[in-house]
C-alpha positions as CSV (number, residue, x, y, z in Angstrom):
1,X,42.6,-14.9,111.8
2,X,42.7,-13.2,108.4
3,X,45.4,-10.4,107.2
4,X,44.4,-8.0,105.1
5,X,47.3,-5.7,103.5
6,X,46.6,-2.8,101.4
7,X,50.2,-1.8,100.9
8,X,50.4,1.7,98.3
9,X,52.2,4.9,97.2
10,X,49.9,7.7,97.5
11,X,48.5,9.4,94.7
12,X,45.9,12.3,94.0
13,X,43.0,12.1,96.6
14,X,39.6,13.8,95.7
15,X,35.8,13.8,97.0
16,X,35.2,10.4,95.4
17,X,38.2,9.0,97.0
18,X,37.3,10.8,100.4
19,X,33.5,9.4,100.5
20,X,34.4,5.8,99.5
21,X,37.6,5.5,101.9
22,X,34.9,6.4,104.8
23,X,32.7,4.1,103.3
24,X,34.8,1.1,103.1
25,X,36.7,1.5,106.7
26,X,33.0,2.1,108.5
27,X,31.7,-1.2,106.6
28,X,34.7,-3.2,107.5
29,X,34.5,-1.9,111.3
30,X,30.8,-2.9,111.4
31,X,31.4,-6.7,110.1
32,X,30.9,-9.6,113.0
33,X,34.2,-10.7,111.8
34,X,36.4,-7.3,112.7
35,X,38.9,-7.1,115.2
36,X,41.4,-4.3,114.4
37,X,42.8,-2.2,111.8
38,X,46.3,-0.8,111.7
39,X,48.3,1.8,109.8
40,X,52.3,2.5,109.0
41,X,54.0,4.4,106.9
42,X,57.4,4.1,105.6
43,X,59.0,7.3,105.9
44,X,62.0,5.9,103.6
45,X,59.6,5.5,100.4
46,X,56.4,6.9,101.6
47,X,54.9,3.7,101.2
48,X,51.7,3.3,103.5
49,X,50.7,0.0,104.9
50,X,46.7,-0.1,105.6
51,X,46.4,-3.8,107.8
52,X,42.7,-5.0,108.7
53,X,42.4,-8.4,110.8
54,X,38.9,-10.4,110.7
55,X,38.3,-13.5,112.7
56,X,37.4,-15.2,109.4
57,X,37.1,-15.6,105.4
58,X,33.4,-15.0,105.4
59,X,33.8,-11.5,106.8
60,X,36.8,-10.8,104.4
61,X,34.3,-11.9,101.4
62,X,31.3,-9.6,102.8
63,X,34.1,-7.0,102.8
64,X,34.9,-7.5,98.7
65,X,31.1,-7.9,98.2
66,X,30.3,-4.6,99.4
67,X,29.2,-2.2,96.2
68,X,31.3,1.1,97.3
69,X,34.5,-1.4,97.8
70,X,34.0,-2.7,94.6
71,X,33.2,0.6,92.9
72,X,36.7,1.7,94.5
73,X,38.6,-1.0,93.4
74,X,37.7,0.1,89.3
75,X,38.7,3.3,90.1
76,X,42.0,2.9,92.4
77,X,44.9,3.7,89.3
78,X,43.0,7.7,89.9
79,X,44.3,7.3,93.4
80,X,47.3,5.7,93.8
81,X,50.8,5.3,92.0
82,X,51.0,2.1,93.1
83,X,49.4,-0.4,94.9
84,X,49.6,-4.4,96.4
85,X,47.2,-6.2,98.3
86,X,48.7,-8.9,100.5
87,X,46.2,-11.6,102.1
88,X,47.2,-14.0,104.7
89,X,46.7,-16.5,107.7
90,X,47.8,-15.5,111.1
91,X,48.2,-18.8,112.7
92,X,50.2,-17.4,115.6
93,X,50.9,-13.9,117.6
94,X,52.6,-13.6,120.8
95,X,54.6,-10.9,122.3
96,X,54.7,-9.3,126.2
97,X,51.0,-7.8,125.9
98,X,52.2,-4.5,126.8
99,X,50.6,-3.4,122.9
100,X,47.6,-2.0,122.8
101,X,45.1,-5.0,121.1
């Protein structure tokens, strides 16, 4: 399983922002390889983690191919104040199951 992290201080949010944000996360949802998305925030710094999981690298590159991501990612200083993007391997989870999936 893949880890996607979109870890970012929040900025100035507008239509274009709004539309392409939609966009994105209905694309991502849709791809063979998608099984969950999750969101903090960091009430300390106002930080906000945005975590997508996919089964697989092919659905992560369909996912940087698509034209509104990539349109987004040339305009993401308008948006935030800072950003990181953190992309990993799960090769392990385990806990009690008593998390929703």
């Amino acid at each position: 399983m893949i880890c996607c992290q979109f870890i970012f201080k929040p900025g100035t949010y507008d239509d274009d922002f709004h539309r392409l944000d939609q966009q994105i996360d209905q694309y991502a949802r849709a791809l063979p390889g998608f099984r969950k998305v999750e969101t903090w925030t960091a009430p300390e710094t106002g930080l906000v983690n945005a975590i997508y999981y996919f089964e697989d690298e092919a659905s992560v590159a369909q996912l940087a191919r698509f034209p509104q991501h990539r349109e987004a990612k040339e305009q993401v200083y308008r948006w935030y104040e800072g950003f990181r993007i953190v992309v990993s391997e799960v090769t392990a989870t385990y806990g009690n199951d008593r998390l929703p999936d």
